[in-house]
N, C-alpha and C positions, 0 to 999 in steps of 0.2 A: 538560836540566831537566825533572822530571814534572809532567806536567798536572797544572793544578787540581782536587781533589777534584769534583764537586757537591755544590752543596746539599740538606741533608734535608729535606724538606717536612715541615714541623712542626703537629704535631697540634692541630687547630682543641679545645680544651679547654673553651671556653664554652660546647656543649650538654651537656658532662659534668655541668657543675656546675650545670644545670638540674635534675637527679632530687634532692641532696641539699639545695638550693634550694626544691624544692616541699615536700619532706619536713620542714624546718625551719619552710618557714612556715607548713605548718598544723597542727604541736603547738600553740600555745596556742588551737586552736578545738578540740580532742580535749578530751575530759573527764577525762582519767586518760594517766599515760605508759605502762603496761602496754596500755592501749584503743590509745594510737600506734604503739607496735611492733607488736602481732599487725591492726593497716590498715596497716600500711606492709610487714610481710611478706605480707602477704594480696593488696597493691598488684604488690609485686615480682613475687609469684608467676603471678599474672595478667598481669604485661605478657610475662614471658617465654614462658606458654600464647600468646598472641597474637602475640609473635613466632617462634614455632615456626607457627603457621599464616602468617603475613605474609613470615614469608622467603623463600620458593618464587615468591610473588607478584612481589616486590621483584628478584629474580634473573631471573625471565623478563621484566618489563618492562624491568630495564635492557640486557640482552644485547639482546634479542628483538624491543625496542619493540612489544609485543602485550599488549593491554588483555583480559585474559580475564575477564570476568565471571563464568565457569563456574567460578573457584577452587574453590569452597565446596563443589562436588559432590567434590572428592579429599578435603576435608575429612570431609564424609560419608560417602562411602566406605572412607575408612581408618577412623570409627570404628566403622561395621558392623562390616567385616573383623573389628579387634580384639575388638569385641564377642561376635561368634558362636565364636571360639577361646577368649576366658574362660570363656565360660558353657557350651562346652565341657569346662572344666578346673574346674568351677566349686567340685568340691572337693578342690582344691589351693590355691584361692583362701582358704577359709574356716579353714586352717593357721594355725596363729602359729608358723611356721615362713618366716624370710627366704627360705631357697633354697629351698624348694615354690611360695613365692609368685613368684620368680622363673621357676621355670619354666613357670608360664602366664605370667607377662607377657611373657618374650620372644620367645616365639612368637607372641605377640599383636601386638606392636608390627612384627616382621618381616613379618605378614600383612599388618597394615595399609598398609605403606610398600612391601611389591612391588605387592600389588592397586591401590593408588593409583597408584603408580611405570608398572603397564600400561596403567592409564587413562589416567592422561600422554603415554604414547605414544601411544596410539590417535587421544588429541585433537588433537594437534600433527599427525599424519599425515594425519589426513582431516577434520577442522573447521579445524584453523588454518593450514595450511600453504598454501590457495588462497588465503587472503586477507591474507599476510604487507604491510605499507606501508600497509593501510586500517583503522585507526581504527575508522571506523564500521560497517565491515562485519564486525571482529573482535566489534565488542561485541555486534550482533545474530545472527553466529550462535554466538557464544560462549553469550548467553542463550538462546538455544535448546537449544543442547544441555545447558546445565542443567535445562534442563525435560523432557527427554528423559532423563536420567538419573538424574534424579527420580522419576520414574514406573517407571524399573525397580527403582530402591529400592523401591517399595511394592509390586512386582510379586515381587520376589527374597525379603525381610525383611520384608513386610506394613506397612501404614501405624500402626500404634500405638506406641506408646510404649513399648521397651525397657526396665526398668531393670536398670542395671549397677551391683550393689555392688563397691568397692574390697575391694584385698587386705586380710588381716587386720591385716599388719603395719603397712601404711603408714595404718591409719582411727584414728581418734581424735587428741589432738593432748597436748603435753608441757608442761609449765610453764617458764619463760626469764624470773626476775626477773617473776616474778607477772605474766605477759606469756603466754597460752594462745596456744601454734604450733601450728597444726595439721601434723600428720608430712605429708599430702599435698602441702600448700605448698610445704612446705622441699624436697619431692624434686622439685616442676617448677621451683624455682629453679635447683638444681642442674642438674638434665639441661637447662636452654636454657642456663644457664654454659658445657655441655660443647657444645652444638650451635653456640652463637656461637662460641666458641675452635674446635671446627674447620675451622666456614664462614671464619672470618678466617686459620687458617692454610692453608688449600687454595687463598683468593684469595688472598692475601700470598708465601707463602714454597714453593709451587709452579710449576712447569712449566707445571700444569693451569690453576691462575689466572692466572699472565701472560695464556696465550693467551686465557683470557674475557674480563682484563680489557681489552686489546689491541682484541680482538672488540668492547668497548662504545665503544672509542675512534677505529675504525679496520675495518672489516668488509674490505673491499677488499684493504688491505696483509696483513693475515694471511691472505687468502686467496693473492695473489702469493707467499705466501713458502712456500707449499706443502701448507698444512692446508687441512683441510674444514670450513668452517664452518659446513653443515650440521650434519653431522653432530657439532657442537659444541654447535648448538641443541639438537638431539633431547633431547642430555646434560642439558644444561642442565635443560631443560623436566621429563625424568621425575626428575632430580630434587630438582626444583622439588616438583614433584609430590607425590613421596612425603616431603618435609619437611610438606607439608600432611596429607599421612598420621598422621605421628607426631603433629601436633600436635591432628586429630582424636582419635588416642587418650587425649592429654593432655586435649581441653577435653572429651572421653564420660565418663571418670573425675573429673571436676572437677563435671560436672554431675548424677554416677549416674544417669545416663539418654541412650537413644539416639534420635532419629526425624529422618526423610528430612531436617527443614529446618535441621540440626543446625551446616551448615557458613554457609547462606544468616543464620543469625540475626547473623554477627557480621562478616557481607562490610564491612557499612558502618563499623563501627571499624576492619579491618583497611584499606581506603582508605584512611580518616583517617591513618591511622600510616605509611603509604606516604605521601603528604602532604605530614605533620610531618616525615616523615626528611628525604625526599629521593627523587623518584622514582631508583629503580637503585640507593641506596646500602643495603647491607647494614649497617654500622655507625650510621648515621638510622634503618635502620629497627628497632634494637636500640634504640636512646635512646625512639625515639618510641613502640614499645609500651610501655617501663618509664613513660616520660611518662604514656600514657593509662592504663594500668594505676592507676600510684599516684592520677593525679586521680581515675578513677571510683570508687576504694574509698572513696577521703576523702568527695567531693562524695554517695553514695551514703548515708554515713556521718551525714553532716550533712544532706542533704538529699534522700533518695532519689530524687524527682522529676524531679532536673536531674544526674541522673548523665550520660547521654549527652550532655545539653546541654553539661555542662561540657567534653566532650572537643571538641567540635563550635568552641566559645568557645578551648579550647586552640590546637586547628588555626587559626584565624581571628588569633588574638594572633601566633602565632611567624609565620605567609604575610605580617602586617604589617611583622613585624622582619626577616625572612629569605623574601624573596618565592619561592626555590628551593626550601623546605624548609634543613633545620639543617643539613645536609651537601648539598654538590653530585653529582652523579655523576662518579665518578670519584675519589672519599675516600673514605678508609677510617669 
């Protein structure tokens, strides 16, 4: 007689329907349905910029259990990086030509995410690797060495203000049922669509994600059974790293403009949204950017004031109902 199947662990669905749940209830405080679609794609667009910086985050603490404060310096540094190869290429940039514009961007996003991707290494090597199990000694010399790396930004790229204009093709925005999209939006939509479906399928339906997820469940055993989980970390860690890279590029292009504190301005949302998710869970920390994204455009919207408040109020509501965050570690 053959064994019983197992059972599938079935998909916790109740923070999905949290993003189409906020989005419903605050059309009737919009003033127009075209004014709700272009804050709710403007929403979208922005949690996925935020979880393209937040997922590197999210990956290294849940493997790693290492509190890096210094995120925001690969942040920075990947959008220098990107920045100095546009402007570069800056007239290839100002084409109304898709594949001209493409090829400064992808040399720009490649630059950003290896230079990030060796900073990563660097930090793991020589800041984080003496103080792996200490908490408090991660986060002090973690803040250190962002201040340290800080100061070579303004050393390397000078302390002023960049500005970085967008490609030709992707500036200005198209009309959707009397509804103004901006084409930038819709393309960071897209590309963290593609960056979350690959981070889910490399942890889901590889080799490579077993053994991480294994590694968050179990360090020891996967070590007995013959892997280096070292050298799992490093992986992990760079890149961790240069996801914070790309998503530097993403929020330098978002904001047309670069300077040192670039990555430091949005450390305290991207916690929040580690948080909301779930500390270690990649798919919470998919929900919980889109989460913070769409409250701060709306609250922003309605009340500029209390945009960060709101997300801050966000975090505080779901820690009430779901004291773990929305996903535990260990779910997808």
């Amino acid at each position: 007689m053959s064994a019983p199947a197992l059972p599938e662990e079935r998909l916790d669905w109740i923070p999905l329907a949290l993003i189409p749940a906020i989005a419903l209830a605050a059309l009737p405080f919009i003033s127009s349905l075209p004014t709700w679609v272009a804050l709710t794609v403007a929403g979208l667009a922005m949690g996925m910029m935020i979880f393209m910086m937040a997922a590197g985050l999210t990956l290294v603490f849940g493997l790693m259990d290492v509190m890096n404060f210094a995120h925001g310096v690969f942040i920075s540094v990947g959008a220098y990086a990107a920045t100095s190869v546009l402007l570069a290429m800056k007239g290839s940039l100002q084409e109304p030509s898709l594949a001209a514009n493409l090829l400064a961007i992808a040399p720009a996003v490649l630059a950003a995410m290896a230079l990030a991707g060796l900073l990563g290494w660097f930090f793991e090597r020589v800041v984080i690797r003496p103080v792996y199990g200490d908490h408090l000694k991660q986060i002090l010399v973690t803040m250190g060495g962002l201040i340290v790396v800080e100061q070579l930004i303004h050393v390397v790229w000078g302390p002023d203000i960049i500005p970085l204009p967008r490609p030709a093709t992707i500036t200005g925005s198209f009309i959707v049922a009397d509804a103004a999209i901006e084409r930038y939006r819709l393309l960071a939509v897209l590309i963290g669509l593609a960056v979350f479906a690959a981070m889910w399928l490399v942890l889901n339906r590889t080799r490579l994600g077993l053994l991480i997820r294994a590694g968050v469940e179990n360090p020891e055993m996967v070590e007995s059974l013959g892997y280096r989980i070292r050298r799992l970390f490093i992986g992990v860690f760079v890149a961790g790293s240069a996801l914070a890279g790309l998503g530097g590029v993403m929020w330098a292009l978002y904001q047309e403009s670069v300077n040192a504190q670039i990555g430091m301005q949005v450390m305290v949302v991207l916690f929040i949204v580690l948080i909301i998710g779930g500390l270690g869970s990649v798919g919470g920390c998919f929900i919980g950017a889109l989460l913070v994204g769409l409250v701060a455009n709306y609250t922003g919207y309605l009340a500029p004031k209390l945009a960060l408040g709101s997300n801050i109020l966000l975090m505080v509501l779901i820690l009430l109902w779901r004291p773990r965050g929305l996903y535990a570690v260990g779910k997808a």
